[in-house]
C-alpha positions as CSV (number, residue, x, y, z in Angstrom):
1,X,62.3,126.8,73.5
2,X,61.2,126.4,76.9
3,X,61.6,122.9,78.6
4,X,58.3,120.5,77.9
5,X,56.6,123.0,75.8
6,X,54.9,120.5,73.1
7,X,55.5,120.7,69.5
8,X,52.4,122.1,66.9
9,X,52.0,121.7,63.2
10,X,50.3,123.4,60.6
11,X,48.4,121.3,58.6
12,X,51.2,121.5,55.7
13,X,53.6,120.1,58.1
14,X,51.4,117.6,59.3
15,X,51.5,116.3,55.2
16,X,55.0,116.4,55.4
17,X,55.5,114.1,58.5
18,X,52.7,111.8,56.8
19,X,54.7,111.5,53.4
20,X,57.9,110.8,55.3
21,X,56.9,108.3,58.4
22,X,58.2,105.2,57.2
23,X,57.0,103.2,59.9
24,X,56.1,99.3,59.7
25,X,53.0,97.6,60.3
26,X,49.4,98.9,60.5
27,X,48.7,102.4,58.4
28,X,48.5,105.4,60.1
29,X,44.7,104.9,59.5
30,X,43.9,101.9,61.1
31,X,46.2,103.3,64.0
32,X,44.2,106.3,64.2
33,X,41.0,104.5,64.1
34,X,41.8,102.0,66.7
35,X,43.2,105.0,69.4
36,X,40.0,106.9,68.8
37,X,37.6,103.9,69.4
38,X,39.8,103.0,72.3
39,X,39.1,106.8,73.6
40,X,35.3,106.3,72.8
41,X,34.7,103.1,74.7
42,X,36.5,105.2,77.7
43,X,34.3,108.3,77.1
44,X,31.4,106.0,76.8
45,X,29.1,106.8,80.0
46,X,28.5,103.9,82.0
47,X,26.0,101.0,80.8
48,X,25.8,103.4,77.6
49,X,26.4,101.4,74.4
50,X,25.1,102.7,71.4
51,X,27.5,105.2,69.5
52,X,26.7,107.4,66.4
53,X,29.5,107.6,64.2
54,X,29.7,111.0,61.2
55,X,31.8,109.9,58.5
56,X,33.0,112.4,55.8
57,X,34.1,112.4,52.2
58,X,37.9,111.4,53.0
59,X,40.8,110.0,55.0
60,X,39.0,111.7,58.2
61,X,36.3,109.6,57.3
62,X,38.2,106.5,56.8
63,X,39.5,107.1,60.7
64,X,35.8,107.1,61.8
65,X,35.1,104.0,59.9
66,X,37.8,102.6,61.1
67,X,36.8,103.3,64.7
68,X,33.3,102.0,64.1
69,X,34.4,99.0,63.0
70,X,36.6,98.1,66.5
71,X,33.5,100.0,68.4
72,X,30.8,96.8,66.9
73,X,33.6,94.3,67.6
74,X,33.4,95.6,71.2
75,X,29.6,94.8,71.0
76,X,28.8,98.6,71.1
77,X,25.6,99.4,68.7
78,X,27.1,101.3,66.0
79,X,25.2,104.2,63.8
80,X,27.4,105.2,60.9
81,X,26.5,107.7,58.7
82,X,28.8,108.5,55.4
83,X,28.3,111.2,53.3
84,X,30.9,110.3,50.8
85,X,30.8,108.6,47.6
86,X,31.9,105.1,47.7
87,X,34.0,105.8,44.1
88,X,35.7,108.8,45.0
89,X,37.4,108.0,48.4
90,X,40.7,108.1,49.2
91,X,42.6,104.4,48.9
92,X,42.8,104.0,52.9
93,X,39.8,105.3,53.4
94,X,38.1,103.1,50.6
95,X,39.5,99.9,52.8
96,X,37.9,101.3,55.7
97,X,34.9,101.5,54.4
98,X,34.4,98.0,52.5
99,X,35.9,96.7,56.0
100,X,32.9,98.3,57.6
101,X,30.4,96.9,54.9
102,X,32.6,93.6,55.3
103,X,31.5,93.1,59.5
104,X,27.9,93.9,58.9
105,X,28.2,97.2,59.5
106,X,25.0,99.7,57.8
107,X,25.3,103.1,56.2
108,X,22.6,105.9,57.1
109,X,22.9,108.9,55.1
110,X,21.1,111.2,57.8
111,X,21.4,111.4,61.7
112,X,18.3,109.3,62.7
113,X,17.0,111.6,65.3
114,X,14.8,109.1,66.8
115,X,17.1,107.3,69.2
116,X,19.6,108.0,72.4
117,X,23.5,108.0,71.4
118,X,25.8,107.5,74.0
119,X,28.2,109.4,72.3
120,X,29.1,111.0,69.0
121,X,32.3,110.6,67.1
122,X,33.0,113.2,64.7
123,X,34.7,112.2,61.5
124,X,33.0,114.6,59.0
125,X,36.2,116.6,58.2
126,X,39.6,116.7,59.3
127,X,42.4,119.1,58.7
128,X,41.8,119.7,54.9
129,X,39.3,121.7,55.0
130,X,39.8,125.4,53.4
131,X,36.2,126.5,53.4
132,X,32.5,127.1,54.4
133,X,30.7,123.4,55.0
134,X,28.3,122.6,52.3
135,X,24.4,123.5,53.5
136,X,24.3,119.4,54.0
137,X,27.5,119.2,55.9
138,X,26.5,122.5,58.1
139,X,22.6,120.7,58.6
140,X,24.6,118.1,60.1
141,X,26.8,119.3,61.9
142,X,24.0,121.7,63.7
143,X,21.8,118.1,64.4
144,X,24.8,116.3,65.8
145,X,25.3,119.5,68.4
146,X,21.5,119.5,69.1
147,X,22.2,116.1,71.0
148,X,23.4,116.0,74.8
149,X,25.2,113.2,74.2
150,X,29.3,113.8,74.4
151,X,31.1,114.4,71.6
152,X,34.5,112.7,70.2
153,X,36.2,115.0,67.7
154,X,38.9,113.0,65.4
155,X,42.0,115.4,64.6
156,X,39.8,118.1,65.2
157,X,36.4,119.0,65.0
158,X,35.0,119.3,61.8
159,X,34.3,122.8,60.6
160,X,37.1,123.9,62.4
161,X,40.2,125.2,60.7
162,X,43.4,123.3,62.1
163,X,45.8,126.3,61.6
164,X,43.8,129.3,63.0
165,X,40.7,128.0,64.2
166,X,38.4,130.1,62.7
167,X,35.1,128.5,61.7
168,X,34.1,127.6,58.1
169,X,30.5,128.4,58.4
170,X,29.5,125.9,61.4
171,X,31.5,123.5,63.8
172,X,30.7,121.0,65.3
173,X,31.2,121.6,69.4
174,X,33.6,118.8,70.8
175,X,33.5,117.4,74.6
176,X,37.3,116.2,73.6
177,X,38.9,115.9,70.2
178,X,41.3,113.1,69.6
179,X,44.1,114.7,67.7
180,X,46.4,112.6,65.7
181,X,50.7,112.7,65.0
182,X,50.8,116.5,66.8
183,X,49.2,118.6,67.9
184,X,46.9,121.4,65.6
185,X,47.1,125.2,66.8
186,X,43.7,126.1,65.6
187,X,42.9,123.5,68.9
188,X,44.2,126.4,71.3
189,X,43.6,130.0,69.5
190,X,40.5,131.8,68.3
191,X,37.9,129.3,68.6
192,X,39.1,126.4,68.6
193,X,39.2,125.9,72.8
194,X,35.4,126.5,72.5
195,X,34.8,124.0,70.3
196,X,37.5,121.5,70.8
197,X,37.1,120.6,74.4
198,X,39.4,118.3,76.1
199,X,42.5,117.7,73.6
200,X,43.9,114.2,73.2
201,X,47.4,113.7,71.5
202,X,48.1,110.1,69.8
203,X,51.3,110.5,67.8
204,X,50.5,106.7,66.5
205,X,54.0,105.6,67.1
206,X,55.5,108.4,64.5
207,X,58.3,110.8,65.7
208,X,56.9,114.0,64.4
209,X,59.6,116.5,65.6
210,X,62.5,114.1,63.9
211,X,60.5,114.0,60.4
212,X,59.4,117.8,60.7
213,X,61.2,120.1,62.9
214,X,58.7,122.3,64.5
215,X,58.9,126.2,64.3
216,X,55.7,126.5,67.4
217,X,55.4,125.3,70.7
218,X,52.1,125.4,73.2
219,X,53.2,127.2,76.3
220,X,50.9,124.6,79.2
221,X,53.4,125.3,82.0
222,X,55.7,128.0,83.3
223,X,58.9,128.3,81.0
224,X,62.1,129.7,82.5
225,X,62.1,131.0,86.2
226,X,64.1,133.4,87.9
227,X,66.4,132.4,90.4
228,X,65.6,131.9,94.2
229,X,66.5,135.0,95.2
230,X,69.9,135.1,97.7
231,X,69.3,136.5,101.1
232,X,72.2,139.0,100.1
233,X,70.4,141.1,97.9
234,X,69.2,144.7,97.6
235,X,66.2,147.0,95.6
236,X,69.3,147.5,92.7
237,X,69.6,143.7,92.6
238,X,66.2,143.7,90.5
239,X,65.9,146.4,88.4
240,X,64.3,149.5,87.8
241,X,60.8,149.6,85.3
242,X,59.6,152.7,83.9
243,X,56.2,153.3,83.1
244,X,55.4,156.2,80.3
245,X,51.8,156.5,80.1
246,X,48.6,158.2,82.2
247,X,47.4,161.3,80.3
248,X,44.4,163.3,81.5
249,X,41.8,160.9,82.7
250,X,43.8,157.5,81.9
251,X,46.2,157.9,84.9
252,X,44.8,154.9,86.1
253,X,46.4,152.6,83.4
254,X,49.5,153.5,84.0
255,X,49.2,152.7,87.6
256,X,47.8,149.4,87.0
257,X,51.1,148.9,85.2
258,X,53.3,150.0,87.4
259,X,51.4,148.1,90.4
260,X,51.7,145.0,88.5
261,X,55.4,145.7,87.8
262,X,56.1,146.0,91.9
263,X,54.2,142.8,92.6
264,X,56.0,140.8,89.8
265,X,59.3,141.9,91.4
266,X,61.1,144.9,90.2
267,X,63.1,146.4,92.8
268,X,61.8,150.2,92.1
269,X,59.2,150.8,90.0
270,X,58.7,154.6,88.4
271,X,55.6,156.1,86.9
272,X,56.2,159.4,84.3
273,X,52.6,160.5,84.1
274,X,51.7,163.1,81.1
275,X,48.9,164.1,82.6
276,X,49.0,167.7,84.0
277,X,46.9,167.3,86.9
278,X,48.8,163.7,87.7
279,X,48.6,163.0,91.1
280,X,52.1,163.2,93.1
281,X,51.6,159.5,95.3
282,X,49.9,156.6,94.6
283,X,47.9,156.2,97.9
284,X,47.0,152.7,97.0
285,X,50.9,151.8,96.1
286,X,52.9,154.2,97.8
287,X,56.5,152.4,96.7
288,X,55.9,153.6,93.6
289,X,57.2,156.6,92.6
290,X,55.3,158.8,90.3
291,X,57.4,161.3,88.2
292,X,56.7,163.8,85.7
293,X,58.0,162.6,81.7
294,X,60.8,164.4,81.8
295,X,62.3,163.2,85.1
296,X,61.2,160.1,84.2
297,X,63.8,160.2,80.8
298,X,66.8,161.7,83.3
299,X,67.1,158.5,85.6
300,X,70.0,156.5,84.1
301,X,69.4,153.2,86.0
302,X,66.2,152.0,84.7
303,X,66.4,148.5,83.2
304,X,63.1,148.6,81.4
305,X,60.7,150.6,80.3
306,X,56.9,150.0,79.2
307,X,55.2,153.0,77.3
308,X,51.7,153.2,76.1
309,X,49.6,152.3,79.2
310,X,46.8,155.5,79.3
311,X,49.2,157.4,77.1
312,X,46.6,159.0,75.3
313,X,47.2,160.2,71.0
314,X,48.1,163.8,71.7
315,X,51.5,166.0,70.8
316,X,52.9,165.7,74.2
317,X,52.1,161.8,74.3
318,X,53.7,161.1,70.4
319,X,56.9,163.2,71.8
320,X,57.2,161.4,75.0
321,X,56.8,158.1,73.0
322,X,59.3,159.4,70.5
323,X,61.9,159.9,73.8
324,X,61.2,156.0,74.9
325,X,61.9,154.6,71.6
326,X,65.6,156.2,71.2
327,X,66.2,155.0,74.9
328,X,68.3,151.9,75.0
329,X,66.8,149.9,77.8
330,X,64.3,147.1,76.7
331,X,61.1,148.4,75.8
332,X,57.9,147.3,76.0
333,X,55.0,149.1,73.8
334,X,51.8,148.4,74.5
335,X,48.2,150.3,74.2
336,X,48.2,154.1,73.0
337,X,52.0,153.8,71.6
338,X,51.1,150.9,69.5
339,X,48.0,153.3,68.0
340,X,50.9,156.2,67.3
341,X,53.2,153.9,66.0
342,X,50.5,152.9,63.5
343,X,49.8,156.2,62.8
344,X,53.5,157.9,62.3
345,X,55.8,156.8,59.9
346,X,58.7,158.8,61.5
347,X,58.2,157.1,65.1
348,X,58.4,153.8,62.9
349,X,61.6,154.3,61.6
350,X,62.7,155.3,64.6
351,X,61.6,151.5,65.8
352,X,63.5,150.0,63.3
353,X,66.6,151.5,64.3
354,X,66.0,149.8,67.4
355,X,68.7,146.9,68.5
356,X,66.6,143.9,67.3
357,X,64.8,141.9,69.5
358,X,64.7,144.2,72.1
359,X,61.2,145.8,71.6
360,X,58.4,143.5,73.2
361,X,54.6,145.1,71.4
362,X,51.7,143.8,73.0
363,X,48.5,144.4,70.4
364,X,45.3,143.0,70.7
365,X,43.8,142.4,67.3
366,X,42.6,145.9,66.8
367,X,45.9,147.1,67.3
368,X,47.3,144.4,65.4
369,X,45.3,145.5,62.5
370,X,46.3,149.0,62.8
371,X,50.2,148.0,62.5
372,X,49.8,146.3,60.0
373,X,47.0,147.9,57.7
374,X,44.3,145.4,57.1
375,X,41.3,144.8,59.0
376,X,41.1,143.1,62.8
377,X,39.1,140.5,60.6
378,X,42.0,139.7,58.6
379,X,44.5,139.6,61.9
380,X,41.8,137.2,63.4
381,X,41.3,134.9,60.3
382,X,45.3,134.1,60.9
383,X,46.7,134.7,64.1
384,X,49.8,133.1,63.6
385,X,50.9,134.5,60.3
386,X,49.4,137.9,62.0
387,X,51.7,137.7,64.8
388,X,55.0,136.5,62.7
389,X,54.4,139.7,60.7
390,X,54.4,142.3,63.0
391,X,57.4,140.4,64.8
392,X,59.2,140.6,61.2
393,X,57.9,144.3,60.2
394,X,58.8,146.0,64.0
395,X,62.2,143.5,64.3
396,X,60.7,143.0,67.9
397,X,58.6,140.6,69.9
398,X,55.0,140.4,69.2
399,X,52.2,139.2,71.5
400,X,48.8,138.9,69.8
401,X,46.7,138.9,72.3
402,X,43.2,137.2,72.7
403,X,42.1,133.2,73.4
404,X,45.4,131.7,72.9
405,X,47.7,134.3,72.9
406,X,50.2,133.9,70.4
407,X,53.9,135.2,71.1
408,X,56.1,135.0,67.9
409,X,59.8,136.2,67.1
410,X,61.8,137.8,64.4
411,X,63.5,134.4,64.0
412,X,60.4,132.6,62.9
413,X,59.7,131.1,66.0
414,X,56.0,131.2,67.7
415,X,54.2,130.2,70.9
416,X,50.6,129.4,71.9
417,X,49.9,130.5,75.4
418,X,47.4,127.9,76.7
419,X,46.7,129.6,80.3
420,X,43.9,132.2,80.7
421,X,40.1,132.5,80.6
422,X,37.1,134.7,80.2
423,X,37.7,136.3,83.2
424,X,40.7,138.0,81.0
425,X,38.0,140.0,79.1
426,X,37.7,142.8,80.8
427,X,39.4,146.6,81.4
428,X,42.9,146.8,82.9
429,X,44.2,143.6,82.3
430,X,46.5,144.7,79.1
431,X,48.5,147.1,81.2
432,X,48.6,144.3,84.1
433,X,50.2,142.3,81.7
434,X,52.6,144.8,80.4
435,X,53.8,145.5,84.0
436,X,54.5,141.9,84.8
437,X,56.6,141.3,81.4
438,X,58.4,144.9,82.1
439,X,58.7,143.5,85.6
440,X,60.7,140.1,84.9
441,X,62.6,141.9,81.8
442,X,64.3,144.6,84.6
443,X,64.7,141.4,87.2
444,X,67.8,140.1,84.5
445,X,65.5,137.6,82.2
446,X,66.5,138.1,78.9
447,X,63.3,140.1,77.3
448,X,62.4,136.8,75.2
449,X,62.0,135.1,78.8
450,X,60.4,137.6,79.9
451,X,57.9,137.7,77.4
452,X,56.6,134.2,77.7
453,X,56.9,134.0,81.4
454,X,54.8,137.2,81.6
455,X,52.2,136.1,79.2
456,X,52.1,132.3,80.7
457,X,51.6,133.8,84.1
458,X,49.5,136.1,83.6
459,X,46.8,133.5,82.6
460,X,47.6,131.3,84.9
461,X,46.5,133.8,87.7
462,X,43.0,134.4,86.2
463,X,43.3,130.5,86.5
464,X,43.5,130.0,90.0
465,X,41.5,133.0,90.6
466,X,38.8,131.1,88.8
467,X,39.6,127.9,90.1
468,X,39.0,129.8,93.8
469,X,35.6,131.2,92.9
470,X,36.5,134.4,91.8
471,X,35.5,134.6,88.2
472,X,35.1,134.3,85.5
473,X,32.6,136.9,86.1
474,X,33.5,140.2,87.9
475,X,37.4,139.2,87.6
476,X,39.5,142.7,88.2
477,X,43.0,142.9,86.9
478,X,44.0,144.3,90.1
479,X,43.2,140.8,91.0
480,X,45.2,139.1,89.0
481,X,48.4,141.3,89.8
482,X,48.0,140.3,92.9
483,X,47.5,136.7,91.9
484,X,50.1,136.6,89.6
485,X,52.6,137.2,92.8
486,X,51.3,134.8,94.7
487,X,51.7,132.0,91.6
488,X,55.4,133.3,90.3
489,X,56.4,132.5,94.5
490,X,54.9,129.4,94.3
491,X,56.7,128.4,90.9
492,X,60.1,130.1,92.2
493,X,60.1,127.9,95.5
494,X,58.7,124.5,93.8
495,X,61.3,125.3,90.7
């Protein structure tokens, strides 16, 4: 696990660490309440007082009641609408509620439209939900997003589902989301960092990683670095990457690979192009060296290899790909060999004879789907259980890609990449990021380092790209290769 990488829970684990807190004093309810009205009054634009409160059907609920109840001692005007039944709520929540009634406080069973909120604290639905809002729930969760007020989420916005983050018919869209004992990966993946906003961790005094050791982490700064590099040193001291890949018309994948490969680092960087009509020099890179397949497979001191960039689905690319996979150097499959793979139960077995863990695959959730024969829908609707398959099935390393990437591991393991943007979304980038995890793989990280230094970084270049004024829009992946050089310098010499 890298160093400071927080702990996340699935919503099962969450129950656990509940069950088992054991810790004195106030409940974890009327902590929760009290740290979100504590946010509130922060988030609270200035001379802005009156706060409209959504209260659901259960404990989520009781946190908002809670939170209302501090927010009218604070002499805030408090709206609180509850759309639960008084009789059926939870014991906690119940509490909350006569507490409420108990101060004064007034329950509205609709959003009264007619006034100005300062802001809106959500506390419809926590992370119990399992399906589609009601047509009620979903009415009111479109009126409360209709305001230009901010938005408080409690544990995470309602409509949203904690583990994946897929929506349940409508969510409600969060300015920041308070989220309580650890953090939720539906938060960071799918689309939960459109709807979540700012994220806000109060653990409420409970050690969640002693009661439930976690099995993910959310990657939010660079993981293991290579070494600063000694002045004594030589091309051989940092590997050799091969690229396999660039059929007829797609050569320029591959060299987007093999580009991003010889920024990230690797000492010599080789290109076997299947095209016929490859060209012989890269007149944009000439330190790369472009081969033909076959001389590509005769050099005996490559350290990695990547295979699939532009490789095309014809004979010539399935036997080249069928070459790469009984080669024993790390191996990183990405693109067009992930497509054959799917498609060729012989080149499959031949993966699985593979020493395990050595096989990074890089899918989006097309090519997820493909792998594992159900429907991008079905990767989407569960990206971590999605990615821990493939990881299990192919005995490898698999990176889902998409809005929080998620890296998982034969052991069980699995990581949330939290760098990146929408300036990620277009052509080229794949095989950018395939070059930079080849690149740091041949340099002597062990391919699991590799892996989550390559996918961290690369997102954290679209980053400062973006945070430069280039992008979102427009942003090239030859951009971020070169980015991504200038960043792993920068973390090499501050490390």
């Amino acid at each position: 696990m890298p160093q400071m990488a927080r702990p996340l829970y699935l919503a099962r684990q969450i129950r656990t660490i509940e069950q088992h807190h054991g810790a004195a004093g106030p409940s974890l309810m009327e902590r929760a309440g009290l740290c979100a009205a504590e946010l509130a009054r922060v988030l609270l634009p200035e001379n802005a007082h009156s706060v409209l409160v959504l209260a659901g059907p259960g404990n989520n609920g009781g946190d908002a009641l809670v939170a209302a109840q501090h927010l009218k001692s604070w002499w805030h005007q408090v709206t609180v609408v509850f759309t639960g039944s008084r009789e059926q709520l939870p014991p906690d929540a119940g509490a909350a509620l006569e507490a409420w009634l108990a101060c004064g406080g007034e329950l509205a069973t609709e959003i009264p439209t007619n006034r100005h909120y300062g802001l809106i604290v959500d506390g419809l639905f926590g992370i119990g939900i399992t399906r589609d809002l009601d047509a009620r729930h979903q009415a009111l969760v479109q009126t409360a997003n209709a305001f230009a007020a901010p938005k408080l989420a409690l544990d995470v916005p309602s409509g949203l589902c904690a583990d994946s983050g897929r929506i349940f018919g409508a969510a409600l869209r969060a300015d920041h989301t308070i989220t309580f004992l650890g953090l939720k990966p539906g938060l960071y993946t799918l689309d939960g960092p459109d709807y979540a906003g700012q994220v806000h961790l109060a653990d409420l005094g409970v050690d969640a990683p002693n009661l439930c050791p976690p099995d993910g982490w959310l990657l939010e700064s660079p993981p293991t670095l290579p070494p600063a590099r000694r002045r004594n040193s030589h091309k051989g001291s940092y590997g050799s990457v091969g690229v396999l890949g660039g059929n007829t018309s797609m050569v320029g994948a591959a060299l987007l690979t093999a580009r991003a490969a010889l920024l990230s680092g690797a000492g010599r960087v080789y290109a076997g192009l299947l095209a016929e009509d490859a060209p012989a020099v890269d007149s944009a890179q000439p330190e790369l060296m472009l081969r033909s397949t076959e001389a590509l497979f005769k050099l005996e001191h490559l350290t990695t290899l990547v295979a699939g960039p532009g490789m095309g689905h014809n004979g010539t690319a399935e036997t080249a790909l069928s070459h790469a996979l009984a080669r024993p150097e790390p191996l990183l499959l990405d693109a067009d060999a992930l497509q054959i793979l799917a498609s060729r139960p012989s080149l499959r077995k031949t993966l699985a004879k593979r020493l395990a863990g050595s096989t990074v695959l890089t899918p989006h959730p097309g090519e997820a789907a493909a792998l594992l024969s159900c429907s991008a829908a079905e990767v989407q609707a569960d990206r971590i259980r999605s990615a821990l398959l493939l990881a299990e099935k192919f005995h490898g390393i698999a990176v889902l890609k998409g809005v929080g990437s998620v890296i998982a591991f034969p052991d069980g393991r699995w990581f949330i990449n939290a760098s990146g943007n929408p300036g990620l979304a277009s052509a080229g980038m794949g095989d950018v990021l395939a070059g930079i995890i080849g690149s740091l793989a041949a340099q002597g990280m062990s391919i699991a380092d590799a892996t989550l230094l390559g996918v961290h970084l690369h997102g954290a270049a679209a980053d400062a790209l973006v945070a430069d004024g280039m992008g979102p829009v427009g942003l090239t992946a030859s951009e971020v290769a070169l980015a991504a050089r200038d960043m792993l310098n920068q973390w090499i010499a501050e490390g």
